[in-house]
Structures are given as structure tokens and as C-alpha cells.
N, C-alpha and C positions, 0 to 999 in steps of 0.2 A: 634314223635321221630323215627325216620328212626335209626335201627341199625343194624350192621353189625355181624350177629350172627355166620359163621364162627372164624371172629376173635378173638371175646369174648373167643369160646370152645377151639382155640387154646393157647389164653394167662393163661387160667385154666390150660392145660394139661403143657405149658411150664412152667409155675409157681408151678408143681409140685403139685397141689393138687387136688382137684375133685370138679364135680358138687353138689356132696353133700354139700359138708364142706361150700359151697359158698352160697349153700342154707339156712344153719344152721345157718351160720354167719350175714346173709341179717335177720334171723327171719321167714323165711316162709317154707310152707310144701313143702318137695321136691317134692312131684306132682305136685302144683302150678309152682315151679321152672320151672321144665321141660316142662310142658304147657305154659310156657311164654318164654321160647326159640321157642318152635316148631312153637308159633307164631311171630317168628320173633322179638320180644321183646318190640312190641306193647304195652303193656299192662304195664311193667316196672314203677313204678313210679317214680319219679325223686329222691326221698328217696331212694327206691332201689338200683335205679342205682347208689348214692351216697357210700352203703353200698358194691356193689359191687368192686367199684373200692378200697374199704380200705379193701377189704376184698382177693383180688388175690395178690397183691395190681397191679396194674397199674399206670403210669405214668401218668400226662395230657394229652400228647400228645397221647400215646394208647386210655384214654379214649373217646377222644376226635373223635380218628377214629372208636372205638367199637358206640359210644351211638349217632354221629352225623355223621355218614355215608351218604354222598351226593351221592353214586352211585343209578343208576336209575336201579331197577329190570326188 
């Protein structure tokens, strides 16, 4: 799963709440959290990333460019 980890931080910040609350909401330890952006969100399970998007909340279409991001690094 290729994702697009700027946009993800930015739809947190725009949606007004934080990497915590997002982490708390998903179930997992905000270290984990943060470790699974830094890597790029690799690691995300598809569970997660489910709970993510109910959790900023995000639209399809956002989630769709956050967790299936076709750009080439």
C-alpha cells in the first residue's frame, strides 16, 4: 500500500484534531502511530486504515489519495 503521508498529516491538522486522538481512535500506541507514519504507512493494516479514515473522518475520494497514492518516490 503506497501512501501518501503528507496528506494524511495534513487532513489531521485540517480536520482540526491530532495525531493522538487518531491514534487513540485507531486502538494503538501513539509510538506505534508515529512509527508507522515515519514509515511511510507501510505497515498500516487495512483495519487501520479503515479506522482511520472514521476516525479524521475522510471522504472516499481523500482516502483514496491518502492510502493509494500512485506517485513514484
Amino acid at each position: 500500500m503506497n501512501t501518501n503521508m503528507q496528506l494524511l498529516k495534513g487532513k489531521i491538522v485540517e480536520r482540526q484534531t491530532t495525531q493522538e486522538a487518531v491514534a487513540d481512535a485507531v486502538g494503538i500506541d501513539r509510538s506505534t502511530f508515529y512509527r508507522k507514519l515515519k514509515t511511510n504507512g507501510m505497515s498500516f493494516s487495512i483495519a487501520e486504515a479503515h479506522k482511520i479514515v472514521a476516525a479524521i473522518p475522510l471522504t472516499m475520494e481523500e482516502a483514496m489519495a491518502i492510502f493509494f497514492d500512485n506517485t513514484v518516490a
